[in-house]
N, C-alpha and C positions, 0 to 999 in steps of 0.2 A: 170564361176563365180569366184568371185576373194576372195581369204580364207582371211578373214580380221584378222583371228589370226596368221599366219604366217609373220614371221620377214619379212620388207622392206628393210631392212640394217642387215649386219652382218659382224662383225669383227673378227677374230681369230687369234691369237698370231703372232700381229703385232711387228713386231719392224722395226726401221727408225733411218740408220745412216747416219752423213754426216763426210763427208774428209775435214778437215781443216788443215791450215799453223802448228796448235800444236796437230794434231793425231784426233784420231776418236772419234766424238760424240754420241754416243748413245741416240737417243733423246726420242727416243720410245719404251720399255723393254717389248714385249709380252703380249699384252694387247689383252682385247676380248669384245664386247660389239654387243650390238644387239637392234634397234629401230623398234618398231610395228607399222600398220596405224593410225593415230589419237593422236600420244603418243608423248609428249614432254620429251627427254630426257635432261639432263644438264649437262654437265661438266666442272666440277669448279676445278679452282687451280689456283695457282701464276704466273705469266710471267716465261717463259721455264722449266715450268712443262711439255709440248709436248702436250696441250690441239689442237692446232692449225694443228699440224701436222696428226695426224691422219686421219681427216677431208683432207686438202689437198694430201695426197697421195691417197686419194678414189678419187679424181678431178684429177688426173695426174698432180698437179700442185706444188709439191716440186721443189725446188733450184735445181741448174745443181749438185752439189755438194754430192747431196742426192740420198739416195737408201732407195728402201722398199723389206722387205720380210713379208711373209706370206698369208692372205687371207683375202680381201675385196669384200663383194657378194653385188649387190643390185639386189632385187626380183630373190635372187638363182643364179645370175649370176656372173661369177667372174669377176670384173674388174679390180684390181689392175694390173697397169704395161701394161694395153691395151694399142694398139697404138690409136696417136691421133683422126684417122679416127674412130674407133670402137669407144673409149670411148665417139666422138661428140656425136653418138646416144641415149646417156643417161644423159650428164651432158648438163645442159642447157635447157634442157627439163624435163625429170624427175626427176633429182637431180640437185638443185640448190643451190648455196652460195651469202650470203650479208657478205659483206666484213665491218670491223670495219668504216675505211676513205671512205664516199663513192667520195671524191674528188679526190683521187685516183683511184678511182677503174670505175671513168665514163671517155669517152673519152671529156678532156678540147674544143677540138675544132668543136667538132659536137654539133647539136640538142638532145636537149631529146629525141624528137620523134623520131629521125633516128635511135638513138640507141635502143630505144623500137623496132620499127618496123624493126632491120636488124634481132632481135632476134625471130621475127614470121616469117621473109622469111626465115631465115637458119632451124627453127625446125618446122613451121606448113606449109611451103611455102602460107603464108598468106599476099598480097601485098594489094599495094592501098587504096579504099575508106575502104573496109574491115578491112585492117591492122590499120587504123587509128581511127577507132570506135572504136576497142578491145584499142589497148593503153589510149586513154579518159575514155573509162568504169574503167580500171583500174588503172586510173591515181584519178579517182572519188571514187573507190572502197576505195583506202588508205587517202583519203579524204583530195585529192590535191585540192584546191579550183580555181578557171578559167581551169580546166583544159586541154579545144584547143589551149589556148593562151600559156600554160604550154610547149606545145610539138616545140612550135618555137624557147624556151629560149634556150640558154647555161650551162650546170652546175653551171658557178661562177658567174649567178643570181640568182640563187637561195639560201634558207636560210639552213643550213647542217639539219634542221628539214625534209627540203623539199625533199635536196639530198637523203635522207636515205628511207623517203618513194620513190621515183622514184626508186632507188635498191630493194626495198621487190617489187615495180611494175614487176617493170622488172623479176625480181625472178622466181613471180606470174604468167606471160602472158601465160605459157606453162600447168599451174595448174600442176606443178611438182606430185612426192609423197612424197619427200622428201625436204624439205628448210634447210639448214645449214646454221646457223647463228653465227658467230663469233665476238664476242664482238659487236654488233649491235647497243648497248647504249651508248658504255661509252663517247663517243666525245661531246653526247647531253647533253643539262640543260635536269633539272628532267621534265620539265611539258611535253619537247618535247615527251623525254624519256616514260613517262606514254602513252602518243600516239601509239607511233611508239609500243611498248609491248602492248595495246590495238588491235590495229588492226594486227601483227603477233596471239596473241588469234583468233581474231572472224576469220583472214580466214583458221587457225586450223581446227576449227566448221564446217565452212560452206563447204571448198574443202577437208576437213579428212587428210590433208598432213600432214605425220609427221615432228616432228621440232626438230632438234640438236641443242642445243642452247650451245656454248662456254662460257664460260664466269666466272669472278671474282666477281663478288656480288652476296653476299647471296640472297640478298633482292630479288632481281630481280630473281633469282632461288624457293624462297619461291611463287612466285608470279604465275610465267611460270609453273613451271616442275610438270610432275607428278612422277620422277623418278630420281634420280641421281649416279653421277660417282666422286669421287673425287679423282684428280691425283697431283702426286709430284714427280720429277724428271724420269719421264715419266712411273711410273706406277701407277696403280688403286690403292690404298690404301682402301677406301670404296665406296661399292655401295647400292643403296637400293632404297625404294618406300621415298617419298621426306619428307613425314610426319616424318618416321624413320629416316630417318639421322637428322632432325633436331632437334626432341624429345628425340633420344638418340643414340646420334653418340658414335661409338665404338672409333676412333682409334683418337691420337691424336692430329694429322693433322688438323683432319677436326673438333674436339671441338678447337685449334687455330684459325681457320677460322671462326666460328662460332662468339667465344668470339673476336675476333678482331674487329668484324663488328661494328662501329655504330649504336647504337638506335636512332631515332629519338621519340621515345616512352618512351625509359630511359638515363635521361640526364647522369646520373654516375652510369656506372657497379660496382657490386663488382671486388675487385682485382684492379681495373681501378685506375690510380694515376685520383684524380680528381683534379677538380677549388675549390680552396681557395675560402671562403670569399674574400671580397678585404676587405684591412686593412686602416682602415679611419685614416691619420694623420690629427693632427693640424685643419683648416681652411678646407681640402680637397680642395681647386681652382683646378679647371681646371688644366692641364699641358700645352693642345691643342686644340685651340677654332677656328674652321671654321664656317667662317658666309658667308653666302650666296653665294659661290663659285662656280663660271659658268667658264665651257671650251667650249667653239666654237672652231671649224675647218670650214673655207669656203669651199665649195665645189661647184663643177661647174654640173651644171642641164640643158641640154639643152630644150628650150624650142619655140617655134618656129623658128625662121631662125638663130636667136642668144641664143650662152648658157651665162645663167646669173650664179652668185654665190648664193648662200642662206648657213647658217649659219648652221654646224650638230649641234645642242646642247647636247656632251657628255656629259656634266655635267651642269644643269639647275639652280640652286639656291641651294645648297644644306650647311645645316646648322647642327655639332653636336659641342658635347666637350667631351674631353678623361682625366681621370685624372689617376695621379699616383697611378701604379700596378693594372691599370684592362687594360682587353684583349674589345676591341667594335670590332664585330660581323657585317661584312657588306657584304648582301647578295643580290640577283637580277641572272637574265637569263644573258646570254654572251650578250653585248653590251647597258646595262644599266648602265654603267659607273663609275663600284667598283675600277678597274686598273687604270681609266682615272683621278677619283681621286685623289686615291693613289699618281700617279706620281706628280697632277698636289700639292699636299700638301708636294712633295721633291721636289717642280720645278724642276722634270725630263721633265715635259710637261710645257709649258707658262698659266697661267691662264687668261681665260678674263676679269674677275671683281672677287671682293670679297675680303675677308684677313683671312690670316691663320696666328693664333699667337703663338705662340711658348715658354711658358715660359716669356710672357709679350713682346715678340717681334714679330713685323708681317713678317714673313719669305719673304711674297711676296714682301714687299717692299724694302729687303736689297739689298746691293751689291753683287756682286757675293764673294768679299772676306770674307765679312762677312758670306755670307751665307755657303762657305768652310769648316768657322771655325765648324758654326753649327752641320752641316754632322758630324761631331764627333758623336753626341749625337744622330741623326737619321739616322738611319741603315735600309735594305731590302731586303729582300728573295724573290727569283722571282721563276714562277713556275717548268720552265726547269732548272736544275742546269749546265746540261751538256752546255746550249745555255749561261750561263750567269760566266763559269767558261772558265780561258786562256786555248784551250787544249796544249799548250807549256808549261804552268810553274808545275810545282810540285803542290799538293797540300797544304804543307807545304810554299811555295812560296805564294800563292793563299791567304791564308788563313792572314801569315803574311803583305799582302803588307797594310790596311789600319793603321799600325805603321809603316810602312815607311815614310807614308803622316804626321802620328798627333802625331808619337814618334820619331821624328827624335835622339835626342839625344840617347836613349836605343843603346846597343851593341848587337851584332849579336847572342850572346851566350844568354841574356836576353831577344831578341824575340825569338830563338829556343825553351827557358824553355816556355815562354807564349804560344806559341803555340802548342806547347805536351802537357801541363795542360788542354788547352781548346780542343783538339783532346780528351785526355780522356774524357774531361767532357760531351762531344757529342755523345759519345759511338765511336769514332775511334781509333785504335791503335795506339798509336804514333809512330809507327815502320815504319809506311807507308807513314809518313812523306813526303819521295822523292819519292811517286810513282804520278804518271799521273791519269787527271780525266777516261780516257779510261780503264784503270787498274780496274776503281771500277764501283761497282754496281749503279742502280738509287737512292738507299737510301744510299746508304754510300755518295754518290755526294752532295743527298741533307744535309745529316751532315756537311759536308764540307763546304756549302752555311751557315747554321746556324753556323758553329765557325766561319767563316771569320764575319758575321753581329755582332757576337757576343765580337770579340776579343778586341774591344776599351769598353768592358760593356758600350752600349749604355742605353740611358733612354728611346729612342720610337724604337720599329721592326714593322715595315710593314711584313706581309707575305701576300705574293700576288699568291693565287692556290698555297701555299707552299704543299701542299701533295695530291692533285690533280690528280697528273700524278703515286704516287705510287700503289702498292699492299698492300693492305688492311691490311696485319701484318705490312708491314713498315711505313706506314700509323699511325698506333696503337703507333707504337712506338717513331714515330716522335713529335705526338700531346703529349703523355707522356714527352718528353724531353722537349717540348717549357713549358709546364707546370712546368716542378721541374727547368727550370731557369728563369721564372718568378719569383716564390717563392725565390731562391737563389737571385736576381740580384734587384729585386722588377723591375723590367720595366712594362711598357706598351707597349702592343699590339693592332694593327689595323690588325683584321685577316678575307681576303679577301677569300670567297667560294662560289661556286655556290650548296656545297653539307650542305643542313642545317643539318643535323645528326651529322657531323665533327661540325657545329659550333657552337652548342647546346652541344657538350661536352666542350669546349674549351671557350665561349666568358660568360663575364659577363652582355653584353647589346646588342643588335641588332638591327641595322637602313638595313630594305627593300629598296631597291631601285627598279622603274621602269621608263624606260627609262630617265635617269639622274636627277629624280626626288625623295624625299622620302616620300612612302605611308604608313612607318608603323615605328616607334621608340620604344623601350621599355627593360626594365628587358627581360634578358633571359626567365626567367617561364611567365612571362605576353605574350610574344611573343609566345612562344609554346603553354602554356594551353587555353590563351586567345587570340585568334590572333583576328584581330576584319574587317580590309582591303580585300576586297573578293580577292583582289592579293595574300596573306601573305596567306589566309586561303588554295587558289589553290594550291602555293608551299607546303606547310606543308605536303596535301591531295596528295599531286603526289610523295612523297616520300617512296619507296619499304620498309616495315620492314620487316627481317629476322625469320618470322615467317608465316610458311602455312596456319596456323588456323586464322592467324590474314588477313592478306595478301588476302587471295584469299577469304573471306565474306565482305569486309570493301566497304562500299561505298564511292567514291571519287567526290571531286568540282572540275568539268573542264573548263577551259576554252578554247574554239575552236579557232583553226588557229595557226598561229606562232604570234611571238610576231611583232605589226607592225613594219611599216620604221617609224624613227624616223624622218628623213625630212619630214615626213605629219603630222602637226602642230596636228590634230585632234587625232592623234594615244593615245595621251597626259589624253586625256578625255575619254580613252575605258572603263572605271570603275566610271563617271558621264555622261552619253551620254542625260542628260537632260539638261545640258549648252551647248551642242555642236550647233558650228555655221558648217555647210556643208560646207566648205569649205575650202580646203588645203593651201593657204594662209594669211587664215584669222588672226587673232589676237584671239587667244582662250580663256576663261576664266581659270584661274590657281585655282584648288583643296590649300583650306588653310589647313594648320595641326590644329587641334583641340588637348585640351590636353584632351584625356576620363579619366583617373583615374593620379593619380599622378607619372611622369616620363614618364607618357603612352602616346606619339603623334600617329596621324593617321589623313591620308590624307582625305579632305569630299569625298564623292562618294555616289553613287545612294545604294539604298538597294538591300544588295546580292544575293534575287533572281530575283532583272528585271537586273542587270550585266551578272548573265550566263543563264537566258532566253534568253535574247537577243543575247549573244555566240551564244546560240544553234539555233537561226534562224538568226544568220549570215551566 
């Protein structure tokens, strides 16, 4: 009989160093930790805190670079530093890991299924019609929909909602005791996300596996854990039952983390620099008025013996206006076409129809010279700063080169001084002037992206996933800084996320977007406290708050599956399915916006409970 109170995992006074080009990294400082059956543990901290490594050296799967000492048990046995042969017999089988990218982590040129089923011949030697029941069951279990047809695809057909359940599948086929889970979320939009952390819950419950779960959000912590670890610079700072640290974390670290996080429940923390009012001059007009702007990309769909083209519609008709010194809030899942916008209103992208007017001029119809001059005034922050900065020039280089373009006259000594003022004013040293992006951290890069947008004081910022990719304090202090140079510079912003907690602190109006369409307009508070769109209402509902008490009794609006292909015309109408014509290249009928209260648009749609009724028997 198996003693259900005896640890499944246990650590003791781990440490993990690795040998690099500049001396030794201590990544991991004697740390000691212990997971029970049934027990979600979490451990939370910043990017190379060592939250990752611990986990991988009980997998034998550290860097060549890397060494472990100490003791890792699972079920009383010691594994750490096994060889490859002994340790197969346990990882893979009883201890399994879901990696963050599961694009990575599946093999690109095999089947689903093959990779399912090579994982039951190596640990249950389970082949054939057998082997391929079990993968469907469990392909079904994490509520992959077609799932025989599932097991013949590719990885890179599928949607990263999809990829992620097929890794907890795969996880799962062995009914492990233990699942380790490493940043499992963070690649997903939140609705995926509410999913994928749904079903890691219920097959908790129903196989008693216990769950490591890695990770950087609270929210998602408050939500999972019954128990937490919090690390920084690769030691435990605090641990405890998850109620307690959240209700009253001792050490300082983890109330930083805490108070960094996001509400999506409270728009402005104390302490928190907040959103202004916006300050009404004059006439207030518009600064930036898009009317009805559609971006097509042809795409070629094969279809009988000949492939034809059909039209993706990234961007469908889509209509707002922005005026001087507010931030507009544009939000939707990955490929509903907030970026595609974006670009296509800096003609980074060609637009198919429409006009975007700029200060009484329509950008899309200028010349390209004219349109150069404009670029002075519209400036954008993109989400990786490292993909979108020279890694050959300096950051001071970097930063100065848009006065090279639009200040040609100034002297070399007079862009130095401009660009150490604006380094300060972003929080970077100006001493670092002549260092390389490689040199700096993710958030000092993305400062670096905010003074170069910043250095002509533009009138419009795009940020596109500008703080997306950080850790949660830099994050905090990033949105802080776009906020105290609004106020200083008065600009407007167009601030692109898929995470609405960020943009309920930061925007003063919010356009939804679903598939290249808009379902919902309004006042930041009209949006949150009143969302009215059973889309708007979903997102809202699938977003984690950083509180247990709240978090783990709250009932949530789901809506089932991934978000469809947007090439089936019908996908259009999943929120009115009483004008739907059957048919994928039909001519569908187009939802109007209605205005419900004043400023307040929303797209028609059927009533919110025959929408996720009928989710739930799709």
């Amino acid at each position: 009989m198996t003693d259900t109170t005896a640890p499944i995992f246990q650590v003791e006074d781990l440490n993990v160093r690795f040998d690099t080009p500049d001396g030794e990294v201590h990544a991991v400082r004697g740390i000691n930790l212990e997971i029970k059956p049934g027990e979600c543990l979490a451990v939370v901290g910043e990017s190379g805190s060592g939250k990752s490594q611990t986990f991988l050296a009980a997998m034998g799967l550290l860097a060549s670079n890397g060494k472990a000492e100490g003791s890792i048990k699972y079920r009383g046995q010691e594994i750490l530093n096994l060889p490859p042969r002994k340790l197969n017999a346990v990882r893979g089988k009883s201890m399994t890991m879901i990696f963050q990218d599961p694009l990575t982590s599946l093999t690109p040129h095999m089947r689903v299924g093959d990779q399912l089923k090579e994982v039951l011949g190596v640990h249950m030697n389970l082949k054939g019609d057998a082997a391929e029941q079990r993968c469907v069951e469990w392909l079904e279990r994490v509520r992959i929909p077609e799932a025989a047809r599932r097991l013949k695809q590719f990885p890179h057909e599928l949607s990263g909602g999809m990829r992620q359940r097929v890794m907890i599948a795969m996880a799962m086929l062995c009914e492990p005791d233990l699942l380790i889970a490493d940043e499992p979320t963070t690649a997903l939009d939140v609705t995926v996300q509410a999913q994928v952390l749904d079903i890691m819950d219920e097959l908790k419950d129903e196989t008693g596996a216990a769950i490591a779960l890695i990770t950087h959000d609270m929210g998602v912590v408050a939500r999972m854990a019954d128990r937490v670890q919090v690390m920084k610079h690769g030691e435990y700072v605090e641990g405890g039952e998850v109620y307690d640290i959240f209700n009253a974390p001792t050490h300082d670290y983890t109330k930083m983390l805490l108070d960094a996080m996001p509400r999506i429940d409270q728009p402005n923390k104390p302490g928190h620099e907040t959103l202004p009012p916006r300050e009404v001059k004059g006439e207030d007009k518009p600064i930036l008025i898009a009317d009805d702007v559609k971006v097509h990309f042809p795409v070629a769909v094969s279809e009988g013996l000949w492939p034809k083209r059909k039209p993706l519609k990234a961007v469908d008709g889509v209509s707002f206006d922005l005026k001087e010194g507010e931030t507009f809030g544009i939000v939707g899942e990955s490929g509903c076409g907030k970026s595609t916008l974006a670009r296509a209103v800096l003609r980074l992208v060609p637009a198919t129809a429409g006009a975007v007017s700029w200060i009484g001029k329509d950008l899309l119809a200028m010349g390209s010279r004219e349109m150069r001059k404009s670029r002075e005034d519209l400036q954008i922050v993109f989400q990786d700063p490292l993909a979108s900065l020279n890694p050959r020039m300096t950051i001071g280089a970097s930063i100065a080169e848009p006065m090279l373009t639009f200040r040609k006259s100034m002297k070399s000594a007079e862009r130095e001084a401009e660009v150490k003022a604006m380094m300060e004013r972003v929080g970077l040293d100006p001493n670092m002037i002549n260092r390389y992006p490689h040199e700096l951290s993710g958030g000092q890069n993305q400062r670096v992206g905010i003074a170069r947008a910043m250095i002509l004081k533009p009138k419009l910022v795009i940020c596109d996933e500008a703080v997306s990719a950080l850790d949660v304090s830099i994050q905090a202090q990033i949105i802080e800084l776009l906020i105290g140079l609004q106020k200083d510079f008065g600009l407007s912003m167009l601030f692109i996320s898929h995470d609405l907690s960020v943009v309920r602190e930061i925007s003063h109006r919010v356009m939804v977007l679903y598939l290249g369409r808009i379902v919902e307009m309004a006042d930041r508070d009209a949006i949150y406290d009143d969302a009215r769109h059973p889309y708007t209402k979903a997102l809202i509902s699938a977003v984690p708050i950083p509180d247990p008490e709240i978090e783990k009794n709250r009932e949530r609006l789901k809506l089932a599956g991934d978000l469809p292909s947007p090439m089936d015309s019908r996908a259009q109408l999943r929120f009115m399915k009483s004008k739907l014509i059957d048919d994928p290249d039909a001519e569908q009928y187009r939802p109007k916006l209605i205005e419900v209260a004043p400023g307040h648009w929303v797209a028609e749609h059927d009533p919110a409970e025959a929408v996720l009724n009928a989710d739930e028997e799709a």
